[in-house]
C-alpha positions as CSV (number, residue, x, y, z in Angstrom):
1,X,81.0,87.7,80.0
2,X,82.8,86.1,83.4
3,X,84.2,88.7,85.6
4,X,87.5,86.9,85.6
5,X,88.7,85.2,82.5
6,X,90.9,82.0,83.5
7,X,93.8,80.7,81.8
8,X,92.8,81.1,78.4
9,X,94.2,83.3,76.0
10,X,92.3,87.0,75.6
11,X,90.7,87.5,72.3
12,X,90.4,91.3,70.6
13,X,86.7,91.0,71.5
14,X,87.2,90.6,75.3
15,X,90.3,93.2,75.6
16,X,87.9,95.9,73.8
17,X,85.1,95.1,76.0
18,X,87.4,95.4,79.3
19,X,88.7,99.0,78.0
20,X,85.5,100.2,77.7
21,X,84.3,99.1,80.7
22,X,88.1,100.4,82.0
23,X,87.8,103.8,80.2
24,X,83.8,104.4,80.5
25,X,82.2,102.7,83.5
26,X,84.4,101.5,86.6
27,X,88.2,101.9,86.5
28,X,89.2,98.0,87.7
29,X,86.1,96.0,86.4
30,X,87.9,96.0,83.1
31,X,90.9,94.9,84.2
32,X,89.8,92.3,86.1
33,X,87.3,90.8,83.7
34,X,90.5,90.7,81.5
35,X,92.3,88.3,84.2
36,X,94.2,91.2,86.2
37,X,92.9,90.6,89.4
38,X,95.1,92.4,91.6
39,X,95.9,95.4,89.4
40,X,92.0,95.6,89.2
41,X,91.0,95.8,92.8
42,X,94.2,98.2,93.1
43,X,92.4,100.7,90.2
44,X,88.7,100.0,91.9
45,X,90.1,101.3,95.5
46,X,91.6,104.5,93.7
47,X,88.5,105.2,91.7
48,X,86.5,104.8,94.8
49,X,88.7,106.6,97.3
50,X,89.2,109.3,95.2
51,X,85.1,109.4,94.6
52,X,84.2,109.3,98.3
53,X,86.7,112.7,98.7
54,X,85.2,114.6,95.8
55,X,81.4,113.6,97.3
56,X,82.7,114.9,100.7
57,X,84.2,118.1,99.2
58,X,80.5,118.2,97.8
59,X,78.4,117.7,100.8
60,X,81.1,120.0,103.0
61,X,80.7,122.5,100.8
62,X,77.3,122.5,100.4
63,X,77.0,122.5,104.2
64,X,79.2,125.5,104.5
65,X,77.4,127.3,102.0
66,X,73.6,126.9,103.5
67,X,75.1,127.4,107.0
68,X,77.2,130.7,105.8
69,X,73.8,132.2,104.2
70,X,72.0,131.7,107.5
71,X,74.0,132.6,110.4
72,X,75.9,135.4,107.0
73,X,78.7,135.7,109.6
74,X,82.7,134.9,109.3
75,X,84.1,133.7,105.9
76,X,82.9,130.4,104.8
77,X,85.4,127.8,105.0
78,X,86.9,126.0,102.1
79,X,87.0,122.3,101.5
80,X,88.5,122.3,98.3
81,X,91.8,120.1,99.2
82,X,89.2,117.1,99.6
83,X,87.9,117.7,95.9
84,X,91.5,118.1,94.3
85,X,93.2,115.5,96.2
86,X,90.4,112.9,95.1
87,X,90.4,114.2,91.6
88,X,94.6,113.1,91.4
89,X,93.4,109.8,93.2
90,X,90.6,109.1,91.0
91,X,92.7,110.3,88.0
92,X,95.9,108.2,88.9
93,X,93.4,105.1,89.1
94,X,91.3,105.5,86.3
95,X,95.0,106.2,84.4
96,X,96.3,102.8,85.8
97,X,93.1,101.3,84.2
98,X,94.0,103.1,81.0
99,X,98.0,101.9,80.9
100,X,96.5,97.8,82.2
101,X,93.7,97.9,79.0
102,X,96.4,98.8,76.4
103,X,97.9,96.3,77.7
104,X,94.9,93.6,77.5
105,X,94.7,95.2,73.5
106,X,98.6,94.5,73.2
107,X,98.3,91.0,74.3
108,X,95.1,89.7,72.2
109,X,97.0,91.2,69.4
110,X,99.7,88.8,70.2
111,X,97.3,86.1,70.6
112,X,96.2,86.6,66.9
113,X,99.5,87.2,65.5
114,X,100.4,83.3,67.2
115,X,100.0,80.9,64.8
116,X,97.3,77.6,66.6
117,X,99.6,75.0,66.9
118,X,98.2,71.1,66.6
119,X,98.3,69.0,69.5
120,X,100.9,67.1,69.9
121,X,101.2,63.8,68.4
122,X,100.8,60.9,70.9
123,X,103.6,59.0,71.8
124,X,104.2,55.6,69.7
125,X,104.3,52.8,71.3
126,X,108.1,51.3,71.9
127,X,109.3,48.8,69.4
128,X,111.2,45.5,70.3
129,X,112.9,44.3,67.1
């Protein structure tokens, strides 16, 4: 499958595949495999934004905890606005890849519902009578 369809029209085949790769793999790929480029790199940056915070809030966390058993003074700090905030950024992208896929489904529906027209007949020659 290309990663970017061209002008062609989307069949029902290639708008499932893009949701699922939307929905269950990598918010963006889907999109633009189904010819949404820029909506697609716009989902990809959120879902990967919002992954890099919630791996931070991870490894802080983690950090604070091991450091907070061995020195066992203060409070341990919390990192936890790192972990929501790229929850609702990872959330809001992988929800931009949901609303773009129903979309893709919408519009190979429409593509089936079209009748295939013939080509147009080629122009006849003029006539001098």
């Amino acid at each position: 499958m290309k990663l970017i369809r061209g002008n062609e029209p989307i069949s029902e085949g290639t708008a499932r595949n893009c949701f699922f790769v939307n929905q269950f793999a990598t918010p963006g790929l889907g999109s633009m495999m189904g010819g949404h480029l820029i909506a697609g790199i716009g989902q990809l940056l959120l879902a990967l934004i919002g992954f890099a915070l919630v791996m931070a809030w991870f490894v802080l966390t983690l950090k604070e905890s091991y450091n907070f058993d061995i020195n066992g003074t203060g409070t341990p700090r919390s990192y936890a606005i790192f972990g929501i905030a790229g929850l609702i950024i990872f959330g809001a992208g992988w929800i931009w890849a949901l609303v773009t896929s129903l979309g893709l489904m919408r519009e190979a529906r429409q593509n089936r519902a079209m009748p295939k027209l013939p080509p147009p007949l080629p122009k006849a020659p003029p006539t001098n009578l």
